[in-house]
C-alpha positions in Angstrom: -52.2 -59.6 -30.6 -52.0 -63.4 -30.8 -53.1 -65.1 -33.8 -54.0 -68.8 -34.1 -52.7 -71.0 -36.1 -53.0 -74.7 -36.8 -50.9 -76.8 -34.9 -50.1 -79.3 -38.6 -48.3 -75.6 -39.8 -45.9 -75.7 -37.4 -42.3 -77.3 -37.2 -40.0 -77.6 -33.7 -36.5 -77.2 -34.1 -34.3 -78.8 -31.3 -31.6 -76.1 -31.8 -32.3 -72.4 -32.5 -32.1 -71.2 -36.1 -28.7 -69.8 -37.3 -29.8 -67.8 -40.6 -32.4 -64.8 -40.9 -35.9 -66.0 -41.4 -37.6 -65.0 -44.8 -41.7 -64.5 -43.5 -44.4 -63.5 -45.2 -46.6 -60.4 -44.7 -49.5 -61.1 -43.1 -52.7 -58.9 -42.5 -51.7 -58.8 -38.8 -48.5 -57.0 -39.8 -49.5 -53.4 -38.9 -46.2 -52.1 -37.0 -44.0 -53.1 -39.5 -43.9 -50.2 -42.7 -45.5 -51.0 -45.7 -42.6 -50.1 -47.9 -40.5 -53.2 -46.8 -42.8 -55.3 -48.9 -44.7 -58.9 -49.0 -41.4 -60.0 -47.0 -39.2 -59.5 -44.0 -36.7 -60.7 -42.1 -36.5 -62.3 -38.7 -33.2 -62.3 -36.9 -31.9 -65.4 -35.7 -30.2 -64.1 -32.3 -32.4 -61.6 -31.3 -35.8 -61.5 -33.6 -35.7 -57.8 -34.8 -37.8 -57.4 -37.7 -36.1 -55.9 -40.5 -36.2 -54.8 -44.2 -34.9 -57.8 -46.9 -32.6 -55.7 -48.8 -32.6 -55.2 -52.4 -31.9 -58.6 -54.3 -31.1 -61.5 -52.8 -28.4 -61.3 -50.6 -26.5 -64.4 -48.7 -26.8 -62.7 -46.1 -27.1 -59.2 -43.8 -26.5 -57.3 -40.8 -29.3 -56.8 -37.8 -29.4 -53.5 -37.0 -30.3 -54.4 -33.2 -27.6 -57.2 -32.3 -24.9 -56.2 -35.2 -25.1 -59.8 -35.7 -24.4 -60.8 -39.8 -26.7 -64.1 -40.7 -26.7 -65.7 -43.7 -30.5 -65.5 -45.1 -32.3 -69.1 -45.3 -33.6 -68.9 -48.7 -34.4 -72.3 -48.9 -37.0 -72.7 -45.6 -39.8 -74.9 -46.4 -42.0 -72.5 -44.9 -41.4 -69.4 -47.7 -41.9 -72.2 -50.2 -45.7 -73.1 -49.1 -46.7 -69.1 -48.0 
């Protein structure tokens, strides 16, 4: 199901990211398990959900697209959620 959100939270990229995507749990996140946390992953090449492993890894391996990704720690996005 869609879910709204205000245009101001948003940021375009002109190229696609190249690191896993650290997103917060939000109240619409009912397929994904509830032992994976407050936090997931999104892959960069073919956005699979998946488990952030223990710690905080550089980086890890989609289980979908094999691909390794670092993990983008520092998005400006984690920092306000």
């Amino acid at each position: 199901m869609p879910t709204p959100v205000p245009r101001a939270w948003l940021t375009f990229a002109a190229h696609p990211p190249l690191a896993w995507a650290v997103v917060s749990r939000s109240g619409q996140s009912r397929r994904l398990p509830e032992s994976w946390g407050d936090t997931y992953l999104v892959c960069p090449a073919c956005r699979e959900r998946a488990q952030l492993l223990e710690g905080r890894p550089a980086s890890q391996r989609c289980g979908r697209c094999n691909g390794l990704f670092e993990i983008q720690w520092d998005e400006v996005a984690l920092q306000s959620a």
